[in-house]
PLY file of the C-alpha trace (Angstrom):
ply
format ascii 1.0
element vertex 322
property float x
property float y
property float z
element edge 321
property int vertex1
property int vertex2
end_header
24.27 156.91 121.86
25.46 157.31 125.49
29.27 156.48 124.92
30.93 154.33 127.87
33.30 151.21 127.86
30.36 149.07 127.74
29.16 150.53 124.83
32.60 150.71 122.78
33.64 147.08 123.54
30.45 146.36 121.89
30.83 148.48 119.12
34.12 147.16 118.79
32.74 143.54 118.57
30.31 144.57 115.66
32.89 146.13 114.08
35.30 142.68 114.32
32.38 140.35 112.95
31.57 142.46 110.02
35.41 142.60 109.20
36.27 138.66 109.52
32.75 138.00 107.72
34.09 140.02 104.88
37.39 139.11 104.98
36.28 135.47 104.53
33.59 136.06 101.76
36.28 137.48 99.56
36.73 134.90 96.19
40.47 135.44 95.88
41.36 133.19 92.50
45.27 133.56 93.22
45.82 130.00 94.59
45.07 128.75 91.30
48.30 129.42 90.24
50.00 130.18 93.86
52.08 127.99 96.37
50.83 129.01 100.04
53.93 129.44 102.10
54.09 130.14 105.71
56.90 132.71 106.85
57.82 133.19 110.00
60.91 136.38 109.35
61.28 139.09 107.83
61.69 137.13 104.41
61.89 133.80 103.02
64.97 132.26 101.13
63.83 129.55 98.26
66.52 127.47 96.80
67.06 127.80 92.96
64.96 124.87 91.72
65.93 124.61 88.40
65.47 120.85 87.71
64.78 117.75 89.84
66.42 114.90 87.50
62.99 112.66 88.02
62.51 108.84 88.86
66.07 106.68 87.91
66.54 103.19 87.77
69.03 102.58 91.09
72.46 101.32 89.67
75.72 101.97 91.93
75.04 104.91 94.19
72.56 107.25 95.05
72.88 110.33 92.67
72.42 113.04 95.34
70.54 116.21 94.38
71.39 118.99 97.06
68.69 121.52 97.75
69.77 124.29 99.44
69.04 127.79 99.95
72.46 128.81 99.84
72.08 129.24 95.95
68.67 131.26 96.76
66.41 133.54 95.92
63.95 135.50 98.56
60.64 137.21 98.91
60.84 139.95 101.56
57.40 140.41 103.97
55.95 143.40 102.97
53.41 145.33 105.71
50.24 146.84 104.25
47.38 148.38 106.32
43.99 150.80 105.59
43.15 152.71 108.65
39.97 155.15 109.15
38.31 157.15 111.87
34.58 158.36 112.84
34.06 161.63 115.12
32.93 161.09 118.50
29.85 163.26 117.57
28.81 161.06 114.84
28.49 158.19 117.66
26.83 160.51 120.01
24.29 162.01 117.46
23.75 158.17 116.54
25.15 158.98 113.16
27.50 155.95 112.52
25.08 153.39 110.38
27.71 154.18 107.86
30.30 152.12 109.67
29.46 148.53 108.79
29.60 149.17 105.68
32.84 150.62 105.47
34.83 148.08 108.08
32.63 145.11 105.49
34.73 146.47 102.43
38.06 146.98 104.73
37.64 143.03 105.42
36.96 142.49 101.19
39.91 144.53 100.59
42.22 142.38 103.32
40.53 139.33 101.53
41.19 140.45 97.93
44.98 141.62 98.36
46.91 138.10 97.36
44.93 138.55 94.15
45.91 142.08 93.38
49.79 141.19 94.91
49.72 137.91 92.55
48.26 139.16 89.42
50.08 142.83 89.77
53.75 140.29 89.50
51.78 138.63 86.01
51.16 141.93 85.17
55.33 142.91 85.06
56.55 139.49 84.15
58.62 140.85 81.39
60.99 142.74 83.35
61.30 141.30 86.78
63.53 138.53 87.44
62.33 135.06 88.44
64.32 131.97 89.90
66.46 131.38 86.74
67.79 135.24 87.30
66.25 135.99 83.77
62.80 137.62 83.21
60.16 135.79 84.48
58.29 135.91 81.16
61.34 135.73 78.91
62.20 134.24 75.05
65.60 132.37 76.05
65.54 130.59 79.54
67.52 127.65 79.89
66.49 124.24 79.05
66.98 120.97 76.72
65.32 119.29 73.79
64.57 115.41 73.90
68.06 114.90 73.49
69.09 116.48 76.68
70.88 119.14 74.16
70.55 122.63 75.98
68.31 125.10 74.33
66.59 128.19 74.59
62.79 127.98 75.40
60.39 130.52 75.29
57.14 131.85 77.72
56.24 134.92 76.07
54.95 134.35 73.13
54.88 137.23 70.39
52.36 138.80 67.37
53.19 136.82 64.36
53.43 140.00 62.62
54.06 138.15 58.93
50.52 137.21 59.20
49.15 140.92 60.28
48.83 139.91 63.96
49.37 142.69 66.06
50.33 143.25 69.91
46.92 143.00 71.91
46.44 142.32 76.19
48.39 139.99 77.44
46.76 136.99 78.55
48.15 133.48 80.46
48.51 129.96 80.16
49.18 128.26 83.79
49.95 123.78 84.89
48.54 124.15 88.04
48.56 120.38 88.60
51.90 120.09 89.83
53.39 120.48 93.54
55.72 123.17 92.30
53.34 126.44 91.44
53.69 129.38 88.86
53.48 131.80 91.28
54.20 132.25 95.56
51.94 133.77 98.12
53.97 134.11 101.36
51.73 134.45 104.78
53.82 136.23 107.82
50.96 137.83 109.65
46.91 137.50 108.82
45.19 140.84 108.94
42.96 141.75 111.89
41.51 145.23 113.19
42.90 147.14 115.62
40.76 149.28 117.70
42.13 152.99 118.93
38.62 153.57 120.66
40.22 154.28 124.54
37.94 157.26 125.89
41.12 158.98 128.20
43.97 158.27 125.64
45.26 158.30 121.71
42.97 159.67 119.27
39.86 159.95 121.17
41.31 162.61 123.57
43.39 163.97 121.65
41.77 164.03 118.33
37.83 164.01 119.66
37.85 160.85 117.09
37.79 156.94 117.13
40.07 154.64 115.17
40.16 151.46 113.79
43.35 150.12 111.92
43.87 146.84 109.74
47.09 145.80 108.80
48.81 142.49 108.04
52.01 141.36 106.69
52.45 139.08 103.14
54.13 139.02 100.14
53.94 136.83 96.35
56.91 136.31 94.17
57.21 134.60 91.04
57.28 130.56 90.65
57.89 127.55 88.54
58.31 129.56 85.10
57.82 126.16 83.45
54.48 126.03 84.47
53.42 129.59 83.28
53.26 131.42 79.59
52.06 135.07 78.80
51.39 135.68 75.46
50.16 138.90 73.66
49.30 137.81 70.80
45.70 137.72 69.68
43.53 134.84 71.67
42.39 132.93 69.26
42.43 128.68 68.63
45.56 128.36 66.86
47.34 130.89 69.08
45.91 128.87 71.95
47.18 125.98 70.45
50.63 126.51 69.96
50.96 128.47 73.41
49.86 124.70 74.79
52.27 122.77 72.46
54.96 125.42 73.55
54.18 124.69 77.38
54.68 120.42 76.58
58.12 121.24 74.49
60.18 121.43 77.88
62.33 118.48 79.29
64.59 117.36 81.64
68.52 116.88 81.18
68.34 113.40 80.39
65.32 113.83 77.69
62.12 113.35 79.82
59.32 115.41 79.76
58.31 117.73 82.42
54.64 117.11 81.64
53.25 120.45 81.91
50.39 119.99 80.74
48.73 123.83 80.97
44.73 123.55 82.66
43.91 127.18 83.05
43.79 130.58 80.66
43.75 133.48 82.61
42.56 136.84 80.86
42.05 140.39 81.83
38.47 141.68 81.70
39.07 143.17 78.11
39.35 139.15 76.66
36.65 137.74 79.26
33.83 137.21 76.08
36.71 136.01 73.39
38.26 133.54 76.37
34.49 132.27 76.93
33.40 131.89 73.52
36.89 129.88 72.64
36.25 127.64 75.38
32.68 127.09 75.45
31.26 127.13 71.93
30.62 124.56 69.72
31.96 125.53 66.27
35.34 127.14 65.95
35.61 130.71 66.42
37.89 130.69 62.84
37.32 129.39 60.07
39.23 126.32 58.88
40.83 124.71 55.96
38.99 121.86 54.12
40.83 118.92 52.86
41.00 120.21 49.72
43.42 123.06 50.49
41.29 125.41 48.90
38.00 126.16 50.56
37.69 127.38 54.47
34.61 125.74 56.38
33.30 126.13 59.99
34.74 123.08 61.77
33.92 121.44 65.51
35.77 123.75 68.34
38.30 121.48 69.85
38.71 123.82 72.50
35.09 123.09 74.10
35.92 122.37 77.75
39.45 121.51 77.68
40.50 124.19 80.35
39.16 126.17 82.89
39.20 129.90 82.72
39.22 132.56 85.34
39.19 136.73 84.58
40.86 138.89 87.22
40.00 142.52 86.98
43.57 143.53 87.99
45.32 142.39 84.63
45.84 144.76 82.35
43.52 145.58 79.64
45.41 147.94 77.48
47.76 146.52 74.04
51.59 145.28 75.24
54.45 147.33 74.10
56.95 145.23 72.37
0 1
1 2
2 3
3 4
4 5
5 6
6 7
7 8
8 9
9 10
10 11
11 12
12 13
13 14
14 15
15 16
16 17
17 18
18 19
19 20
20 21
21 22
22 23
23 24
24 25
25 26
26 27
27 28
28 29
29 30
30 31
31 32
32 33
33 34
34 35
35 36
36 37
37 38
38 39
39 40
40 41
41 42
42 43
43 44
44 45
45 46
46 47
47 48
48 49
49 50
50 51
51 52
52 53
53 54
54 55
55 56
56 57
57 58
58 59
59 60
60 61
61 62
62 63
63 64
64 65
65 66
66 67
67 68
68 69
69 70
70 71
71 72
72 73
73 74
74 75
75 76
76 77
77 78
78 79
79 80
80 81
81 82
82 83
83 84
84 85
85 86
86 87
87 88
88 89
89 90
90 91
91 92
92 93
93 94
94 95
95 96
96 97
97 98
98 99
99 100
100 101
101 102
102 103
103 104
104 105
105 106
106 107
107 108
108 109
109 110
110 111
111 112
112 113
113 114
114 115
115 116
116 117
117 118
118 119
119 120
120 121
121 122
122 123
123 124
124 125
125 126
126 127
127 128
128 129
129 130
130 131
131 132
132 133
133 134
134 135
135 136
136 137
137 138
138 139
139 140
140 141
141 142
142 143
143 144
144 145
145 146
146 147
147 148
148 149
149 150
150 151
151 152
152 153
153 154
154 155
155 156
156 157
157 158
158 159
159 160
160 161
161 162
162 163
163 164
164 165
165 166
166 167
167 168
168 169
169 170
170 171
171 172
172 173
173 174
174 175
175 176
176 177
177 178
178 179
179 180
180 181
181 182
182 183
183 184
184 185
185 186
186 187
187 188
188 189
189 190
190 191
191 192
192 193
193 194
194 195
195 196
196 197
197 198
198 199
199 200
200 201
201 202
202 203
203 204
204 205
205 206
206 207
207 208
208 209
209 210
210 211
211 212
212 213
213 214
214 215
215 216
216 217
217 218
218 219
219 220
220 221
221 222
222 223
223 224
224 225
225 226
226 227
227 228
228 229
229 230
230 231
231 232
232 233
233 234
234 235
235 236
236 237
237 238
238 239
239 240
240 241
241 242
242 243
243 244
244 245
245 246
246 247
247 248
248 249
249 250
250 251
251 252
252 253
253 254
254 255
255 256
256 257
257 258
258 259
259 260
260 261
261 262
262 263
263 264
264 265
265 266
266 267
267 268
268 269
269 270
270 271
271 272
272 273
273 274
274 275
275 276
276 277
277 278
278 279
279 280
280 281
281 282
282 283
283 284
284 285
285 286
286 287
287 288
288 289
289 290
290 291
291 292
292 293
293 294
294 295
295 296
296 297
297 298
298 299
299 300
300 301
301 302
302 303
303 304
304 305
305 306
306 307
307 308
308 309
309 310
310 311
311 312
312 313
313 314
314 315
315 316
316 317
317 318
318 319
319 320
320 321
């Protein structure tokens, strides 16, 4: 190829279309469970939402609940970037067919980062803080029973090791339906390619190589705990079901429900078949008691379609350590 300007801008055109065509055909699955918020500094500060009191009947005054991001927590931009380079030679020799390729899976890697940012945070939910300043997945965050008592409640649920269940991968139990999200994916800068293709300066001259660079800047954080629950306890129906009861038990200060209703399982690749056959088969996966308290029979699976399931390959596949 006879190498000019005319020739690089186009090659620098090809290599822009096959990076935004790839960047868009990535399937991220992290706004299931993610708030998309726009940043526009170095970091974001989120105020400390620990309760909005709901809907009251107006008698007297307002009752005034300040929001404020004085009491705060924050999610820092980070910058991330993949860079590569191809020898002028290779474009001379006409030995660059290799290149779409490569800048195609630089644009699926771009596209594919909230997911691997969003589910890495699932991944250490037991030991980094969320908004409440305890562990994001944690036994004894703050809350009240229906009669606006204060309590411990629980997201992490644990092996019932009286019954022989041991620790296995963790999987997830998400209400998505709600304004206020699980989990945060912070935008400060989209990711685009920048070309270091000049024939008189930078690399080329210098190096006798051209460069192309991608970089962006985003961040996730963790969420509405409320609306989230890990457990690692074996996935089956009646683990399933009292993660879901678990998720209901929460309520406001004056006795209300929170109504988080959970509408999504997430699993690592290890539980994909289990999580599919629990939520698509017909007959339950276990057997179950008959009326007569003696016999076990194969009843109707109640769990048929009642919530959607997605697999990320970035959870964790191997047995928790408790």
């Amino acid at each position: 190829m006879d190498i000019n300007a005319g020739t690089i801008s186009a090659l620098n055109t090809r290599v822009n279309l096959a990076f935004n065509k790839w960047l868009k055909t990535a399937d991220p699955t992290y706004n299931k469970i993610s708030m998309t918020v726009g940043s526009s500094s170095g970091a974001n500060f989120y105020p400390r939402l620990m309760e909005l009191k709901g809907m009251r009947e107006w008698l007297g005054e307002r009752v005034v609940q300040a929001v404020s991001t004085q009491e705060r927590f924050t999610i820092v931009n980070r910058t991330f970037e993949e860079t590569f380079s191809v020898k002028r030679e290779d474009f001379e020799d006409d030995q660059y067919g290799f290149l779409q390729p490569i800048i195609s899976q630089l644009g699926l890697d771009a596209g594919s980062l909230p997911d691997k940012l969003v589910y890495g945070l699932l991944n250490n939910g037991r030991t980094q803080k969320g908004i409440d300043g305890q562990n994001y997945f944690d036994t004894d965050h703050p809350s009240t029973n229906q009669d606006g008592q204060p309590i411990s409640w629980s997201n992490l649920m644990l092996p019932d090791t009286s019954q022989g269940e041991a620790p296995g991968p963790a999987w997830f139990l998400f209400c998505t339906k709600q304004p206020l999200k699980p989990m945060v994916f912070q935008r400060r800068r989209p990711f685009t390619v920048t070309p270091r293709t000049s024939l008189n300066t930078g690399e080329v001259f210098h190096h006798n190589e051209f460069v192309w660079g991608i970089d962006g800047r985003c961040a996730a954080g963790y969420g509405m705990h409320r609306c989230a629950l890990m457990s690692v306890a074996p996935l089956n129906g009646p683990n399933l079901d009292k993660a879901y009861t678990q998720m209901q038990m929460q309520f406001r200060a004056d006795g209300t429900p929170y109504e988080t209703c959970p509408d999504l399982l997430v699993v690592p690749p290890g539980l994909r078949a289990t999580a599919r056959k629990l939520l698509n088969s017909e007959v339950a996966l276990l057997p179950q008691l008959a009326p007569d308290g003696k016999t076990w029979v194969t009843g109707a699976n109640e769990w048929k379609g009642q919530l959607e399931m997605v697999c990320s390959a970035y959870l964790r596949n191997d047995a928790a350590k408790i």
